[in-house]
C-alpha positions as CSV (number, residue, x, y, z in Angstrom):
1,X,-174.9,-32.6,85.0
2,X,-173.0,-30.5,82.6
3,X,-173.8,-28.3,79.5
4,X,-171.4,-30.4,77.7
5,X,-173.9,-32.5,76.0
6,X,-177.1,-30.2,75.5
7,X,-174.4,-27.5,74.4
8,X,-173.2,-30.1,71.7
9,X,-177.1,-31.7,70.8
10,X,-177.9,-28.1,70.5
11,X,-175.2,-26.9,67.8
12,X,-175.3,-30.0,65.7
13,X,-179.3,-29.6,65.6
14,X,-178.8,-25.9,64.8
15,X,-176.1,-27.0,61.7
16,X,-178.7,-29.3,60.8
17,X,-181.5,-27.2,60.4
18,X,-179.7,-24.8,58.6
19,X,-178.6,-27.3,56.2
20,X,-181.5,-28.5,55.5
21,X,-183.3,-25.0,54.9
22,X,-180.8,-24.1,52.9
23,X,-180.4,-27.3,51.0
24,X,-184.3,-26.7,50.7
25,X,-184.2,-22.8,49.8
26,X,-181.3,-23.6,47.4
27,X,-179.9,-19.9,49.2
28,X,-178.5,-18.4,51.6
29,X,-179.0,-14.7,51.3
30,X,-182.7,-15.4,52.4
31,X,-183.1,-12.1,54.8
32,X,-186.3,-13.8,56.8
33,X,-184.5,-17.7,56.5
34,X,-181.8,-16.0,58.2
35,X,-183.3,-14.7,60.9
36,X,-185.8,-17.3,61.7
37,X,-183.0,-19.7,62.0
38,X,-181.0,-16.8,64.0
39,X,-184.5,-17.1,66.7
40,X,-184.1,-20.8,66.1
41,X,-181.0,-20.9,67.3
42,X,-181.4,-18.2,70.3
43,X,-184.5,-19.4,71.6
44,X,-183.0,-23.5,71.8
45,X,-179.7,-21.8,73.1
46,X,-181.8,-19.7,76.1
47,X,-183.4,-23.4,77.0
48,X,-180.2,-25.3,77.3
49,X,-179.1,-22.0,79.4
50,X,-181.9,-21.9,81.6
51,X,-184.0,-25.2,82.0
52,X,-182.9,-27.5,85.2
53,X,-179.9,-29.5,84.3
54,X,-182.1,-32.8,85.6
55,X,-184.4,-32.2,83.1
56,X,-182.4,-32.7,79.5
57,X,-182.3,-36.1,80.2
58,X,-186.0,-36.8,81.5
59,X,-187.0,-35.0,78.1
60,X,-184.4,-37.0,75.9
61,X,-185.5,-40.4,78.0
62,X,-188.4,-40.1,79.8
63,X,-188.6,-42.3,82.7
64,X,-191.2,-45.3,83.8
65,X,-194.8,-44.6,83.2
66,X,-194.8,-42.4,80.5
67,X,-197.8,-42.0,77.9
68,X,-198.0,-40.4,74.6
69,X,-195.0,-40.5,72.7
70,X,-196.4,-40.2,69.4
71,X,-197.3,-36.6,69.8
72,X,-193.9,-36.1,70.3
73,X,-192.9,-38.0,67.2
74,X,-195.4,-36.2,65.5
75,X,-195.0,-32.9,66.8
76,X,-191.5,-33.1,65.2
77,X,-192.2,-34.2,62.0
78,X,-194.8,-31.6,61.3
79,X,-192.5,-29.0,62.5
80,X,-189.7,-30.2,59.8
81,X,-192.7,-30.4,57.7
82,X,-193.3,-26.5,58.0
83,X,-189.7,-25.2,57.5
84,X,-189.3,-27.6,54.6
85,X,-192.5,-27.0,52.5
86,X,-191.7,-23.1,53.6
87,X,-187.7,-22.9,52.5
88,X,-188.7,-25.1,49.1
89,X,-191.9,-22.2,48.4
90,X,-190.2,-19.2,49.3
91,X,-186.6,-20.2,48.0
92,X,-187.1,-22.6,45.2
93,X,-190.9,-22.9,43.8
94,X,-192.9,-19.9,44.5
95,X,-195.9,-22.3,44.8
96,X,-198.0,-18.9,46.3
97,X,-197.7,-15.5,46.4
98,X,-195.3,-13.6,48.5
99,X,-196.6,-12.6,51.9
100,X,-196.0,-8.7,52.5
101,X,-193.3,-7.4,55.1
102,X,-195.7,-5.9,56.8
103,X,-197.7,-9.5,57.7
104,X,-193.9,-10.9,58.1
105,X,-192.9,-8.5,60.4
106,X,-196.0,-8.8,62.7
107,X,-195.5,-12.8,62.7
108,X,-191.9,-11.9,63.3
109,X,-193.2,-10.4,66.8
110,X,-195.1,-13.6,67.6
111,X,-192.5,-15.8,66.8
112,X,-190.1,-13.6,69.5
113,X,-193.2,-13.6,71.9
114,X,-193.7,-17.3,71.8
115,X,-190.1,-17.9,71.9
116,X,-190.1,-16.0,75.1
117,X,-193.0,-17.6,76.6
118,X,-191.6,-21.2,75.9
119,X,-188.2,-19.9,77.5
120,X,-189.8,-18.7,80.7
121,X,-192.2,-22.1,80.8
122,X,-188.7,-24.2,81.1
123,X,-187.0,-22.1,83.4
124,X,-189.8,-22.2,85.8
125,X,-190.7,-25.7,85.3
126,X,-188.2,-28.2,86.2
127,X,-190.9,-31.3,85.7
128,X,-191.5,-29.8,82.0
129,X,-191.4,-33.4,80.4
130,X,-192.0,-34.9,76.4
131,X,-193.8,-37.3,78.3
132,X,-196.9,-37.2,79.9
133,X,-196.0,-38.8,83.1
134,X,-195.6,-38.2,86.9
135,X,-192.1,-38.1,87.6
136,X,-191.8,-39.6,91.4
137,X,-188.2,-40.1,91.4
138,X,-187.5,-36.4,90.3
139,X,-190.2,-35.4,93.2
140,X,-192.5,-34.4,91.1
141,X,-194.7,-31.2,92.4
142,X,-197.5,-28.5,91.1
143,X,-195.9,-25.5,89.4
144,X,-197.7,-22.1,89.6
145,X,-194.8,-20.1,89.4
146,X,-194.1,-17.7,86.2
147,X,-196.7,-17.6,83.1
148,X,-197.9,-20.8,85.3
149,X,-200.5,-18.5,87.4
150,X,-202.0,-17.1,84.2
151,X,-202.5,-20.1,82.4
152,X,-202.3,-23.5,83.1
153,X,-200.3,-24.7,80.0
154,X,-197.9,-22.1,78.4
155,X,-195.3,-24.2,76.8
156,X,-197.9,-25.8,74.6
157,X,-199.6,-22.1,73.8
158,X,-196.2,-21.3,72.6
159,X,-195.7,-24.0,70.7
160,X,-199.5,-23.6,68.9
161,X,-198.5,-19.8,68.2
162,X,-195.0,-20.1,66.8
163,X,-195.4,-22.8,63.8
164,X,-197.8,-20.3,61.9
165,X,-196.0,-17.4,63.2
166,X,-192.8,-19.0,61.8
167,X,-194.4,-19.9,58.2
168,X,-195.5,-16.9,57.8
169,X,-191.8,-15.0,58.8
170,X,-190.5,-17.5,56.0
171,X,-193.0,-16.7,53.5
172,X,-194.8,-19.3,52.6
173,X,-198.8,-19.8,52.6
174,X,-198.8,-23.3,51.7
175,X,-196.5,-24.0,54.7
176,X,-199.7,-22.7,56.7
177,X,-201.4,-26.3,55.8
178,X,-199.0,-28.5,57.9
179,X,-199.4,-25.9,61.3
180,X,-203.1,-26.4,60.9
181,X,-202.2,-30.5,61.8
182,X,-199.6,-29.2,64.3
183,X,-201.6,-27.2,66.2
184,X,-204.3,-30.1,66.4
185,X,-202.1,-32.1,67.4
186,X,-200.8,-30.0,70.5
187,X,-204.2,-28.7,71.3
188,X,-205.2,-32.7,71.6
189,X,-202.1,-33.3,73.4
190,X,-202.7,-30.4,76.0
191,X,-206.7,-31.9,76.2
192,X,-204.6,-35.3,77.7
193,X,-202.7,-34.1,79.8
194,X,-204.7,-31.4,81.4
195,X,-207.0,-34.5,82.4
196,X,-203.9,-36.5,83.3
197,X,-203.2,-34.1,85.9
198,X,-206.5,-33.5,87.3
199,X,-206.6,-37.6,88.4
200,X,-202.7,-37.8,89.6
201,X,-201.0,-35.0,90.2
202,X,-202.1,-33.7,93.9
203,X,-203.3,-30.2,94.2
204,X,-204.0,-29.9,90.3
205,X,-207.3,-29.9,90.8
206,X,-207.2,-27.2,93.7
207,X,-204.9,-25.3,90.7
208,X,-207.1,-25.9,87.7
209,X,-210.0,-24.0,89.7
210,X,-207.6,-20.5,90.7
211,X,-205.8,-21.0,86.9
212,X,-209.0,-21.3,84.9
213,X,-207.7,-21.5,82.0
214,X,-205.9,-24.4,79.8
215,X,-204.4,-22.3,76.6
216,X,-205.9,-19.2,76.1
217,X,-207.0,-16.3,78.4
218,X,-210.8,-16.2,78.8
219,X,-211.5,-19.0,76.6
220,X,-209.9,-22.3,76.9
């Protein structure tokens, strides 16, 4: 498989994004708009780069015996959800208060953190799937390789630290509501799958007791 087509799916969703936060922001000179779609941009750029070539179509079409595609549908409504309610607050409305750089700049850093993290998960992770699913035709097989032997999930920890991370880089508190439902829905998401993978994925179980930990370090 090429990089035709993920090159092309990526720079249409970039131009698509952008227009809608700017549509939203009713600007363009935004400094922190700009850069979170800038890391936007970088971060799906690095994936395309990076991830196994088999594995842009498994996660545009998943194949036989998937579960769960709701969270998926979900997941990216909410996320629109955030940038929208954060570009029309900080660029059109002013529903809240402005955040201070300081608090910006520090969920800046988490947003280029979690970035990373997702980036390293796909590269690693050949089987990393929308669909929760054992993928038998792409020989499907236990990862422990990269962020994999500290915890046991780090695509999805990325994904529950970068939607606050990025409404607070854009400015907006009320954008804050919708990651709250985001993050719910991920953390419920990773509660499935974790248990998915105990009962059918061999030597998960053998795994899950040397990688103790689903999400977070010493907790969870």
């Amino acid at each position: 498989m090429t990089w035709t087509m993920p090159l092309v799916r990526w720079f249409v969703s970039t131009i698509v994004l952008a227009g809608i936060v700017f549509l939203c922001a009713g600007q363009m000179n935004n400094l922190m708009l700009n850069i979170y779609l800038a890391i936007f941009a970088g971060a799906r750029l690095m994936v395309v780069l990076v991830a196994d070539r088999s594995l842009d179509g498994e996660r545009r079409k998943p194949g036989p015996g998937g579960s769960d595609s709701e969270s998926r549908v979900g997941a990216s409504l909410l996320f629109l959800t955030v940038v929208i309610v954060a570009a029309l607050d900080a660029g059109r409305f002013h529903w809240t208060h402005p955040i201070d750089p300081a608090s910006q700049l520090a969920a800046l850093t988490v947003l280029l953190l979690a970035a990373g993290l997702e980036i390293w998960a796909m590269a690693v992770n050949p089987f990393f799937s929308t669909a929760i699913r054992i993928q038998i035709e792409r020989g499907h097989r236990l990862i422990d390789l990269g962020p994999y032997r500290y915890i046991r999930h780090p695509g999805y920890l990325a994904m529950v630290l970068s939607m606050p991370a990025a409404a607070i880089v854009l400015g907006s508190r009320v954008a804050l509501i919708p990651t709250v439902c985001y993050s719910l829905l991920v953390l419920s998401r990773v509660a499935r799958e974790d248990e998915f993978l105990r009962e059918n994925l061999p030597s998960y179980l053998q795994y899950a007791g040397v990688v103790r930990y689903r999400l977070i370090p010493c907790f969870w």
